[in-house]
Rosetta silent file (secondary structure, phi, psi, omega in degrees, C-alpha in Angstrom):
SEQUENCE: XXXXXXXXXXXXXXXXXXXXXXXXXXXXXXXXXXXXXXXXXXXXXXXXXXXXXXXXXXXXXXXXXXXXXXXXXXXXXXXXXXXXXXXXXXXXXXXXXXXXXXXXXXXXXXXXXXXXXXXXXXXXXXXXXXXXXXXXXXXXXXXXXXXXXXXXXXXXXXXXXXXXXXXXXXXXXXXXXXXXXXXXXXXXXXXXXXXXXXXXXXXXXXXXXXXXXXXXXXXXXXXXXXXXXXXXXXXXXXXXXXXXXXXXXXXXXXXXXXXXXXXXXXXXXXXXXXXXXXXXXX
SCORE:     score description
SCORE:     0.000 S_00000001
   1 L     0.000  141.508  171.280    0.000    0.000    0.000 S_00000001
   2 E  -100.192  155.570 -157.002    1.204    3.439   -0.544 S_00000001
   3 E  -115.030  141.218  172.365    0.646    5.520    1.942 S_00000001
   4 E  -120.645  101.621  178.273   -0.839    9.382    1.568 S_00000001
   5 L   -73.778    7.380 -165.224   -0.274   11.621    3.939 S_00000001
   6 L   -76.279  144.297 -176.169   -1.235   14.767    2.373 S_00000001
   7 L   -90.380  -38.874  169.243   -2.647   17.757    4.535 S_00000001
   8 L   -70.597 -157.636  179.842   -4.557   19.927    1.611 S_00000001
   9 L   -62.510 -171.307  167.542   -6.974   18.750   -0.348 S_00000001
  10 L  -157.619  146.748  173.794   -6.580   14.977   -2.399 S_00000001
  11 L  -136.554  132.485 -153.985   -8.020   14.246   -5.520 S_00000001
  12 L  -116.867  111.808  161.307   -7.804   10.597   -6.747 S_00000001
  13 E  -115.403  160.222 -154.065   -8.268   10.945  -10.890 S_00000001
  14 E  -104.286  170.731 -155.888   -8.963    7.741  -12.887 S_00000001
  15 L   -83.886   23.603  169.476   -7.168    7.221  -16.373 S_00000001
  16 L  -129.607   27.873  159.466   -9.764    9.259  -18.423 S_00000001
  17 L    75.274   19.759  172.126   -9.233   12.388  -16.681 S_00000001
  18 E  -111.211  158.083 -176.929  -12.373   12.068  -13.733 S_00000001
  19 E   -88.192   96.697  162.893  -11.997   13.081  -10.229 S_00000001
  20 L   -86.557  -57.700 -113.329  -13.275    9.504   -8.652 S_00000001
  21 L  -125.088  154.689 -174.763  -11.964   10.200   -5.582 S_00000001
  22 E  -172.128   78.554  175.469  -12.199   13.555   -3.138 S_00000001
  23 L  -133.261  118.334  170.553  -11.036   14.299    0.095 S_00000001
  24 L   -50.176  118.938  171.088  -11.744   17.806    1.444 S_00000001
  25 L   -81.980  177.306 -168.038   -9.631   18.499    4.632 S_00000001
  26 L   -72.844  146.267  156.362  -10.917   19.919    7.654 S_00000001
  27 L  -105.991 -169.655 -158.229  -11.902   23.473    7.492 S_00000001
  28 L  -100.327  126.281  171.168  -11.016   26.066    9.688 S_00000001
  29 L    99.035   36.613  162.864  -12.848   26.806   13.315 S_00000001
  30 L   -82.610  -42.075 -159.111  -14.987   23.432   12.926 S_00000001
  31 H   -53.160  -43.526  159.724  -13.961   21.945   15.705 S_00000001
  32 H   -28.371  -58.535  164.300  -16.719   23.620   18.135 S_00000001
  33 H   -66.547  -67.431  177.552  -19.334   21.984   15.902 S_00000001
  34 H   -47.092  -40.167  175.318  -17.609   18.757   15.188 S_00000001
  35 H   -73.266  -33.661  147.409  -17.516   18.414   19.229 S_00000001
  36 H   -78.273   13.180 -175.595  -20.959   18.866   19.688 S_00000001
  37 H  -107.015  -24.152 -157.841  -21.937   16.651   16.567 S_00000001
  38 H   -91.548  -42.842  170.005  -19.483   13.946   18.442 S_00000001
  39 H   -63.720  -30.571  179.799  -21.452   14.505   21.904 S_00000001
  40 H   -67.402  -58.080  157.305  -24.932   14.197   19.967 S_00000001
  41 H   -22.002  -56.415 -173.826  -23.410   10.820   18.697 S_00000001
  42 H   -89.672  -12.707  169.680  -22.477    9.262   22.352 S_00000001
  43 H   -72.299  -29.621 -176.517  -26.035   10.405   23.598 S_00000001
  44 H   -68.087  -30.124 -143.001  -27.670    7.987   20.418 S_00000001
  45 H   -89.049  -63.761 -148.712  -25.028    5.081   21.776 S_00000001
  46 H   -90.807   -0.331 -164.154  -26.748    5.418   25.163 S_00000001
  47 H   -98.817  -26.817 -150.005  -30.509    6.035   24.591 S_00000001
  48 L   -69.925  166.340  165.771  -30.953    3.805   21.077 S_00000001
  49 L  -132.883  125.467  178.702  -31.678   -0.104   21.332 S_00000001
  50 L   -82.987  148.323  171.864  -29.336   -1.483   18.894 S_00000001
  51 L   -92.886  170.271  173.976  -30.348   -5.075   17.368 S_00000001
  52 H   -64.540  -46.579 -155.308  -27.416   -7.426   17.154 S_00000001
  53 H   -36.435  -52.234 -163.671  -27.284   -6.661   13.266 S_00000001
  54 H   -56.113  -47.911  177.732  -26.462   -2.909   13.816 S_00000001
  55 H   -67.373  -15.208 -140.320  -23.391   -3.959   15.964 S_00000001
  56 L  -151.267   69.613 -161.582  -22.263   -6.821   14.281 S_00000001
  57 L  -125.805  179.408  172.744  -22.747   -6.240   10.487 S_00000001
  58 L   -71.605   -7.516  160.986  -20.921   -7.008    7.031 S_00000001
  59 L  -110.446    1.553  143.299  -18.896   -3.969    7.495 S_00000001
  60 L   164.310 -157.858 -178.919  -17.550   -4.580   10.952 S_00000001
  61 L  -119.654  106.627  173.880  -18.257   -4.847   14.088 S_00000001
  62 L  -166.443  176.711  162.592  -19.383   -1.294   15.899 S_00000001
  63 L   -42.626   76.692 -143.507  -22.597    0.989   16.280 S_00000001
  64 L  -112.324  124.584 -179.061  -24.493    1.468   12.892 S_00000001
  65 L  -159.954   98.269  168.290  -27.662    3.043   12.693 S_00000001
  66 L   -69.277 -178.262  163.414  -29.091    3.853    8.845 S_00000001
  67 L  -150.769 -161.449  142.177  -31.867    6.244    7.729 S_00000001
  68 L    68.463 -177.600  166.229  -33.538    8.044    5.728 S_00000001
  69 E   -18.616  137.592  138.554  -34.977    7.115    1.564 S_00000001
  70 E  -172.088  172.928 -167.728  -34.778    4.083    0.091 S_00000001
  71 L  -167.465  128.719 -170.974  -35.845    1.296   -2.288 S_00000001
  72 L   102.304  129.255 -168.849  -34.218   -2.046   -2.763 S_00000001
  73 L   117.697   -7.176 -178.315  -32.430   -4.546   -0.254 S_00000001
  74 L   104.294   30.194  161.458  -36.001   -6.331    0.009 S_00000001
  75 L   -99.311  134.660 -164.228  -38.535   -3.191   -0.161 S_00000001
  76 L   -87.354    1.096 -138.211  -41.510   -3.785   -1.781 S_00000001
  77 L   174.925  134.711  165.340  -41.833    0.140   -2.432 S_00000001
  78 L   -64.410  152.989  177.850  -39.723    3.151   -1.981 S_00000001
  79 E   144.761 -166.572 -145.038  -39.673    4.960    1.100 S_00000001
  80 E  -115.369  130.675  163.300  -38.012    5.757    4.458 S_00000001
  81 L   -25.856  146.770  139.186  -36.314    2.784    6.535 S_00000001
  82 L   -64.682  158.405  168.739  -38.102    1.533    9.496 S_00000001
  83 L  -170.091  152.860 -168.864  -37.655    1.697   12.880 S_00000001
  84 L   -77.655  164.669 -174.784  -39.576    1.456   16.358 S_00000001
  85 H   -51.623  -34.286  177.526  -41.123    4.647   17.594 S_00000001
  86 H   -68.845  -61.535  176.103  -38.361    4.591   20.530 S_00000001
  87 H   -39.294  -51.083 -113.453  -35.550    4.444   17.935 S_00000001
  88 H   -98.742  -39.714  166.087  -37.009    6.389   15.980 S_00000001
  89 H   -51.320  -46.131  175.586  -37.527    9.728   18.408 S_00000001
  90 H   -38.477  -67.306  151.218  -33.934    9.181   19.071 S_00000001
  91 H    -9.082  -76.150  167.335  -33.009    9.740   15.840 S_00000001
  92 H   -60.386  -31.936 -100.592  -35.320   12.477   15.282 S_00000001
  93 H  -156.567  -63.353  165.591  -34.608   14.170   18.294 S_00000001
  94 H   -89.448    5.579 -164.934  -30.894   13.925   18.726 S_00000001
  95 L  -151.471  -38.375  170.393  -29.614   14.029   15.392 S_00000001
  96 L  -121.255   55.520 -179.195  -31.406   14.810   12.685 S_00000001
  97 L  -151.384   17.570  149.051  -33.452   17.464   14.077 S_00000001
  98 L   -63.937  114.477 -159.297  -29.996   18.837   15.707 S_00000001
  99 H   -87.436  -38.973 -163.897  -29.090   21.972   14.227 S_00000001
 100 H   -50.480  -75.819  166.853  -25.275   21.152   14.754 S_00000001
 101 H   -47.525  -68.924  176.312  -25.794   17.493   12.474 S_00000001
 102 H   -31.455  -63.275  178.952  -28.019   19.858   10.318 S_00000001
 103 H   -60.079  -39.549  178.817  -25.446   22.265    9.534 S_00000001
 104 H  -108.008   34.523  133.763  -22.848   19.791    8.949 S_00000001
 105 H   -92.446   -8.551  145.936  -24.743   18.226    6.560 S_00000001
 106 H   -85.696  -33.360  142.224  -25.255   20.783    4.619 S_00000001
 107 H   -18.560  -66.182 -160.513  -21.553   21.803    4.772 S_00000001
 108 H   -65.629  -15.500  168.069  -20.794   18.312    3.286 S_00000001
 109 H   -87.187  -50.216 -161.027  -23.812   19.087    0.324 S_00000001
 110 H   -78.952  -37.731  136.058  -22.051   22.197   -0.443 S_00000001
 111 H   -12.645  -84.640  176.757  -18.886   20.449   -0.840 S_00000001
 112 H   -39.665  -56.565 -143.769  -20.386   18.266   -3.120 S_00000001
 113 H   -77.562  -45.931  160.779  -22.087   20.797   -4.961 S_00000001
 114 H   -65.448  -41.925 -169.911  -18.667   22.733   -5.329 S_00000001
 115 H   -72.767  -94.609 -177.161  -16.622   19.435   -6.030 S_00000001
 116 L   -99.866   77.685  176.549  -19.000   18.025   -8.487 S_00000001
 117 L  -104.235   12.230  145.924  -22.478   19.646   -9.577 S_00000001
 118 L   -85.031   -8.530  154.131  -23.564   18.039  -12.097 S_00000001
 119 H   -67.273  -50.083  179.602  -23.331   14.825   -9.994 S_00000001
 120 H   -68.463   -2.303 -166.115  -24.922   17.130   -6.868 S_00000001
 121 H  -100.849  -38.275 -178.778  -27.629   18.144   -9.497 S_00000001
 122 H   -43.065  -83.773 -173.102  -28.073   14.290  -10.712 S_00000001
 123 H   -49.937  -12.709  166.810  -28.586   13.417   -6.962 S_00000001
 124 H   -68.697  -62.021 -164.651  -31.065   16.197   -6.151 S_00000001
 125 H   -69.056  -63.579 -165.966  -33.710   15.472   -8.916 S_00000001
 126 H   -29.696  -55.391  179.312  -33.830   12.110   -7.540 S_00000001
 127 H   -91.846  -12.263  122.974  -34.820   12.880   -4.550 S_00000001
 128 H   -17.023  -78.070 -163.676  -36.477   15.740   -5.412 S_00000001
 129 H   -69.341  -18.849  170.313  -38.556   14.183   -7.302 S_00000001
 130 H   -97.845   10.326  144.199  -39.545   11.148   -5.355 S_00000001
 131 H   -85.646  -17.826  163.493  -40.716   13.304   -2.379 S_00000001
 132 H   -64.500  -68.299 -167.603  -42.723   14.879   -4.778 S_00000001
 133 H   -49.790  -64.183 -177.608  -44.428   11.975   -6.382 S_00000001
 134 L  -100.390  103.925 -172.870  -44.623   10.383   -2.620 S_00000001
 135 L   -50.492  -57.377 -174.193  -45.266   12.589    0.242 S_00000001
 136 L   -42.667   -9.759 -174.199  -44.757    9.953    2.606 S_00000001
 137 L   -91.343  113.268 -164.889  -41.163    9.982    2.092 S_00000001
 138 L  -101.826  139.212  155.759  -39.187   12.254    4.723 S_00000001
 139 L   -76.063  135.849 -177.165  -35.811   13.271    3.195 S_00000001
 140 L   -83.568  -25.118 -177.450  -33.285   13.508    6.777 S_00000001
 141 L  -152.382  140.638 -174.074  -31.975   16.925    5.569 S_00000001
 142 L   -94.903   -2.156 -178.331  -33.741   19.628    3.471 S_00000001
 143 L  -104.659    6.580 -175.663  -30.298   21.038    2.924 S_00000001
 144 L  -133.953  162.869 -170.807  -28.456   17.990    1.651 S_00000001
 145 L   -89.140  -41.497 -177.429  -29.030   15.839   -1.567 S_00000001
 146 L   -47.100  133.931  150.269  -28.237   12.591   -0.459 S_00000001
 147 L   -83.106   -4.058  151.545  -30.963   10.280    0.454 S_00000001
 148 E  -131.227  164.245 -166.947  -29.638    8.524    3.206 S_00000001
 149 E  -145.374  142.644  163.505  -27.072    8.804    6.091 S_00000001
 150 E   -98.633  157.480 -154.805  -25.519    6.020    8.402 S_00000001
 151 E  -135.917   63.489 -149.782  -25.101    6.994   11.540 S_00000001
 152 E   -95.163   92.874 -173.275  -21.204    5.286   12.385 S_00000001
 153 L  -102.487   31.221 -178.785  -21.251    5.695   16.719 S_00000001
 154 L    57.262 -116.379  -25.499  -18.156    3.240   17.231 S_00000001
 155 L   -29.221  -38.464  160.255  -16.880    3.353   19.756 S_00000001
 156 E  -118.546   95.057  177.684  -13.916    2.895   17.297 S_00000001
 157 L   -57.494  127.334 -168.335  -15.930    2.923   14.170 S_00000001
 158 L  -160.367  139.983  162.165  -13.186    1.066   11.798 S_00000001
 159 L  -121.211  162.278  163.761  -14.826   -1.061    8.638 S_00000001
 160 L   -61.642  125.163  170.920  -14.054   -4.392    7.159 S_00000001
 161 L   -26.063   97.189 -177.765  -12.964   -4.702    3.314 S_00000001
 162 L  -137.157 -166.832 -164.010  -16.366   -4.002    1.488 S_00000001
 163 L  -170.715  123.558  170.139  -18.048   -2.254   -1.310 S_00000001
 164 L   -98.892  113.679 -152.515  -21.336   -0.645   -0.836 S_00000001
 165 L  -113.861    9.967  170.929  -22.953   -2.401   -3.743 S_00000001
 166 L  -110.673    4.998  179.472  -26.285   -1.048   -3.305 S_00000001
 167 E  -101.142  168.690 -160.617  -25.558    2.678   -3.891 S_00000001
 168 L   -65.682  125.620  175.686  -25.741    4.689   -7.285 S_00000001
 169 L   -80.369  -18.019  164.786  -22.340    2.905   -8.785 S_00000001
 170 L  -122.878   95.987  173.195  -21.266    5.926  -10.935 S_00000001
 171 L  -167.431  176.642  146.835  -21.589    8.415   -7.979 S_00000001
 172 L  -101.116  156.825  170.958  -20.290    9.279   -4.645 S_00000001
 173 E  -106.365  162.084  159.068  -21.073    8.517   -0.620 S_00000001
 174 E   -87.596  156.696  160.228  -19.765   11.168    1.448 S_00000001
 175 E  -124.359   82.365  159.767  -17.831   10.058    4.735 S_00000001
 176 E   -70.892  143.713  169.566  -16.672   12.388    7.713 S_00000001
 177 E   -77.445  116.871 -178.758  -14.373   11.446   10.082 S_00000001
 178 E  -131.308  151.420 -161.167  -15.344   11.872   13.559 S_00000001
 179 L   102.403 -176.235 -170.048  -13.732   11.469   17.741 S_00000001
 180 L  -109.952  143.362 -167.157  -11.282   11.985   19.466 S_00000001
 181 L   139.601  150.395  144.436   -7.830    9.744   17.663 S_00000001
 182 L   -79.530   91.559 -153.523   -4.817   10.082   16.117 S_00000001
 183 L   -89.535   34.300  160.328   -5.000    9.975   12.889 S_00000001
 184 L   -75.414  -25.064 -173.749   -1.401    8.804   12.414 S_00000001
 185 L   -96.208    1.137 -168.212   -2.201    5.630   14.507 S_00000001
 186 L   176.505 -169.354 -174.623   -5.516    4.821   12.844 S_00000001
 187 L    55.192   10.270 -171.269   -8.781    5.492   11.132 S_00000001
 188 L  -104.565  134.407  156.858   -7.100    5.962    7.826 S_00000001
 189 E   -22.593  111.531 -178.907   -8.656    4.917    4.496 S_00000001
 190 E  -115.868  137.989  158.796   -7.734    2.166    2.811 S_00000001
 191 E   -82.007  108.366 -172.010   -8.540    1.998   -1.136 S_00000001
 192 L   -90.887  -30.373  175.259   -7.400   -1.766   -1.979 S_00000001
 193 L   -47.968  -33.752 -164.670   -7.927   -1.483   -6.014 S_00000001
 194 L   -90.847  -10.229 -174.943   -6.165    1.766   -5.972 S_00000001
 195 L    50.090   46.230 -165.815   -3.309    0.494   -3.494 S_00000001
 196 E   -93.245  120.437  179.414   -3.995    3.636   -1.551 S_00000001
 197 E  -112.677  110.012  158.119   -3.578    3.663    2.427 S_00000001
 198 E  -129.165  155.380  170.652   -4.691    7.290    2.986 S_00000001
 199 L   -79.667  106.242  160.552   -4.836    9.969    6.168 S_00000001
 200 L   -56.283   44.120  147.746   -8.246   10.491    7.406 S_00000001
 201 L     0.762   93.917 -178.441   -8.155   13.110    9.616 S_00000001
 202 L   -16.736  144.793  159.725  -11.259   14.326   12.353 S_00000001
 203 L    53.906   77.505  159.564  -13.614   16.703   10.080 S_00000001
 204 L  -146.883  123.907 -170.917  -11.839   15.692    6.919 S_00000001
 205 E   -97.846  146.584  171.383  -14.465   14.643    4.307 S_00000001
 206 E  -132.659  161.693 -175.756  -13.932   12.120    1.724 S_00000001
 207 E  -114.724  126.258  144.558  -16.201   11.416   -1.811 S_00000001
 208 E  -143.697  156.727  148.342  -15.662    7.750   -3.597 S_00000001
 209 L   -39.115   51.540 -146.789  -17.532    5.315   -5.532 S_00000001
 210 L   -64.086  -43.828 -162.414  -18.166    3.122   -2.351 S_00000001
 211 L   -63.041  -24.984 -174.937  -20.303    0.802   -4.827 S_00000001
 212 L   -80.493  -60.503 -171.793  -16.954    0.748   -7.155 S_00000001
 213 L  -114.439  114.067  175.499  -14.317    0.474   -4.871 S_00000001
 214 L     2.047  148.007  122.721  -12.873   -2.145   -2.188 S_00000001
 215 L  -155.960 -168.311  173.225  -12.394   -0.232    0.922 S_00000001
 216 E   175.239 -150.721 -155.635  -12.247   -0.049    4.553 S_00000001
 217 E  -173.749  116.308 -167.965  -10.546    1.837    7.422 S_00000001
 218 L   -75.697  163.935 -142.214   -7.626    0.632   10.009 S_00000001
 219 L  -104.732  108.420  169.230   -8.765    0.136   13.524 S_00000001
 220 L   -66.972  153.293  178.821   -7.791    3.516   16.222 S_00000001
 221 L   -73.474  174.974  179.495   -5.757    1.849   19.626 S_00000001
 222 L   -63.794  136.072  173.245   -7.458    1.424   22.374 S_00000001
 223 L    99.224  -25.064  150.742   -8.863    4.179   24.565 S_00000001
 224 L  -115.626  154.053 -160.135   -9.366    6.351   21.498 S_00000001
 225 L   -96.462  165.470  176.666  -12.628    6.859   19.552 S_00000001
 226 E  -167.619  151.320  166.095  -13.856    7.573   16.020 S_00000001
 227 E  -150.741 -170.119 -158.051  -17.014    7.684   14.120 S_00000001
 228 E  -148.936  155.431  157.692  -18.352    8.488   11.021 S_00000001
 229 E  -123.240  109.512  176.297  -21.349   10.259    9.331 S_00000001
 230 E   -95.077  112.630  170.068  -21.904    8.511    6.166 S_00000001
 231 E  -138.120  176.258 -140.431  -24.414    9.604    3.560 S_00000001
 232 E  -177.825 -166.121  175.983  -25.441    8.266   -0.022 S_00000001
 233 L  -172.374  126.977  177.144  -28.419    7.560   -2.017 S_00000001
 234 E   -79.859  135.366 -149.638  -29.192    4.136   -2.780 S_00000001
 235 L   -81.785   -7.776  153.837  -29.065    3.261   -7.021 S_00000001
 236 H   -55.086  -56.157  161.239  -32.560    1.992   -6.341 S_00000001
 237 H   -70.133   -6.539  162.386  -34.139    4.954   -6.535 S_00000001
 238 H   -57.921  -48.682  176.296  -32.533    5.993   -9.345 S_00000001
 239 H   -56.752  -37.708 -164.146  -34.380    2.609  -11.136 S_00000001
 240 H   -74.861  -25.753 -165.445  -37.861    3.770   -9.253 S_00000001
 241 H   -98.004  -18.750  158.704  -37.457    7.069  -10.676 S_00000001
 242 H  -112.940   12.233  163.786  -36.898    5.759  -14.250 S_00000001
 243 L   -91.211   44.514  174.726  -39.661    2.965  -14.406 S_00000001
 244 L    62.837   41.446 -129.963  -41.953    5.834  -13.386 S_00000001
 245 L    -1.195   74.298  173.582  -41.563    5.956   -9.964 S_00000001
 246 L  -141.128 -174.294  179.914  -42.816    1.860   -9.898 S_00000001
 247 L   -86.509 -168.702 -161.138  -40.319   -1.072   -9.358 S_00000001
 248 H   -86.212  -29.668 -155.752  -38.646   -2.177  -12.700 S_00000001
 249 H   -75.847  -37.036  159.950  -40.929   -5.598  -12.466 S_00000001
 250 H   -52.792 -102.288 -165.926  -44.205   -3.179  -12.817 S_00000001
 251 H    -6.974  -74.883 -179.937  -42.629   -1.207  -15.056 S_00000001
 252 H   -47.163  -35.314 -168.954  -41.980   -3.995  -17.465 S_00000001
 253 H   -60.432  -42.272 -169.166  -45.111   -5.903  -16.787 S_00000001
 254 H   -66.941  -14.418 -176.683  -46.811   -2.716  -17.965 S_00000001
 255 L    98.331   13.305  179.824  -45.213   -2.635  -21.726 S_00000001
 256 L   -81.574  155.765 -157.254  -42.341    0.143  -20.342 S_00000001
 257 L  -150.235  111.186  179.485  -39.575    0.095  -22.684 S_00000001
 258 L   -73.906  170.556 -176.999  -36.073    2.212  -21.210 S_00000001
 259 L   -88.248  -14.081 -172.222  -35.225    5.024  -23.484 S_00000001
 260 L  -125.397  151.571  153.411  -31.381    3.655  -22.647 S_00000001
 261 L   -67.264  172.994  159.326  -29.068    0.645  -22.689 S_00000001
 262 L   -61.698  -63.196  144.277  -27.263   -0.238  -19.727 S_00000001
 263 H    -0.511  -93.681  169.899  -24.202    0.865  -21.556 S_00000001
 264 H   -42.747  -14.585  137.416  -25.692    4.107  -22.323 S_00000001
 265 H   -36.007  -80.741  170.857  -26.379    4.336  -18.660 S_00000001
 266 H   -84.893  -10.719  147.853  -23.505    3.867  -17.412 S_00000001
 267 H   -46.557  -71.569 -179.603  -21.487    6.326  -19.872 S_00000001
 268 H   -27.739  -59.373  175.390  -24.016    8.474  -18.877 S_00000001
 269 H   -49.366  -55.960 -165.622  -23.244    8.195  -15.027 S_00000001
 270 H   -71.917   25.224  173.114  -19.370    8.291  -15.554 S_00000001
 271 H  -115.349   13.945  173.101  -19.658   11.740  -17.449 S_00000001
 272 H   -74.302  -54.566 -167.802  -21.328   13.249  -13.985 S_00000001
 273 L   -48.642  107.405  166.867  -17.590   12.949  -12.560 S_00000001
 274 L   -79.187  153.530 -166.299  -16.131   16.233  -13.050 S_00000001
 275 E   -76.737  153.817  178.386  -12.945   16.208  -14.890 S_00000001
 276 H   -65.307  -46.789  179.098   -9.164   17.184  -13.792 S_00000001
 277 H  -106.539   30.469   93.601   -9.359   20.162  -16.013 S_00000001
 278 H   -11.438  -43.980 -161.288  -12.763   21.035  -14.633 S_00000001
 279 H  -110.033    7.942 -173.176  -11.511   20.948  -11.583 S_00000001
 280 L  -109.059  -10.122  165.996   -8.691   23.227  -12.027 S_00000001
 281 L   101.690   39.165 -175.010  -10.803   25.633  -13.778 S_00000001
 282 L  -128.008    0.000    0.000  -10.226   25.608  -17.059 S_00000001
């Protein structure tokens, strides 16, 4: 692995000139907010009742707690994860009705939106548009694009080699880096395709293909903590929103015909990625 240690920004581009890759350092005078988004965090740890799954999942073993939009994964129907009414005021209540988590979730959409906006525009009308069609469907932040957010409360939030293979596949997840660690001893990003080990920093944001690319995150020592606020939009609703906001099986049943190949699809998607001389501004 090579290891990247860089302190500015990082930009990972692929051999056609796109920006896959993105990670935004922290910016300056966050910490006052990141320390009350990290206290909002250890209050969910004690009030929530965790299932085993949430501790003990395919991407390691710590404190997990999804939300928000979604369709696909065994939903019969788009629409917002479940959860019991006790979970669910937690949720509501500490975190995403927290102006602190509010704010620095819309930081991390304007990122995007700066980084990449015709990807931030892509991810908008989705979800735009399927809160339209279906009321019932609560979006977790009116200020961010994404349709869902994990909720990563550790204690040392660290994941296992994976691929989130249910998110939009030519897109990005966002990640922040959250706790108290050193992120020389730990928490840092590892990309295994790209043979990247990089430093992941507290309030350091990063953008990848999680759907694309291997990854995972080394393990902080003992005694210090890290979490994560993860958000995304699952590639299901992309599908609901082009059978006509029905599943694909409807869709078909019905005589729907796409206007696209799969191909044609997926060109499409990879020409959302703004470009290296896009991104320098020219």
């Amino acid at each position: 692995l090579t290891l990247c240690r860089v302190r500015e920004d990082l930009v990972i581009v692929d051999a056609a000139g796109r920006a896959i890759v993105y990670l935004s350092r922290k910016s300056a005078n966050m910490d006052p907010l990141l320390a009350r988004v990290e206290t909002q965090f250890e209050r969910v740890s004690k009030a929530y009742n965790f299932k085993p799954s949430q501790r003990n999942h395919r991407r390691g073993d710590f404190e997990a707690v999804p939300t928000g939009p979604s369709y696909g994964g065994g939903q019969q129907h788009v629409g917002n994860l479940k959860d019991t009414p006790h979970n669910r005021a937690v949720i509501d209540d500490y975190l995403l009705k927290n102006e602190d988590v509010i704010n620095l979730a819309g930081f991390v959409d304007s990122v995007f939106q700066n980084a990449a906006h015709e990807l931030h525009a892509e991810y908008g009308r989705v979800l735009e548009s399927i809160c339209e069609r279906h009321p019932h469907v609560r979006r977790n932040f009116v200020n961010s694009v994404f349709a869902g957010v994990t909720f990563n409360l550790g204690p040392r939030a660290y994941t296992v080699p994976h691929t989130d293979h249910l998110n939009i596949p030519t897109g990005w997840c966002a990640v922040v880096a959250l706790g108290d660690f050193n992120p020389d001893e730990g928490g840092h990003l590892i990309l295994w395709d790209l043979n990247l080990l990089i430093r992941f920093p507290r309030g350091a944001i990063i953008f990848l293909p999680s759907a694309l690319l291997v990854h995972s995150n080394t393990i902080v020592p003992e005694g210090q903590r890290r979490y994560s606020l993860t958000q995304y939009t699952a590639g299901g609703l992309t599908r609901w929103v082009e059978c006509g906001f029905r599943s694909q099986k409807d869709f078909l049943a019905g005589g729907g015909q796409f206007t696209r190949t799969s191909q044609q699809r997926w060109e499409e998607g990879l020409s959302r990625f703004p470009t290296w001389s896009q991104w320098q501004g020219e």
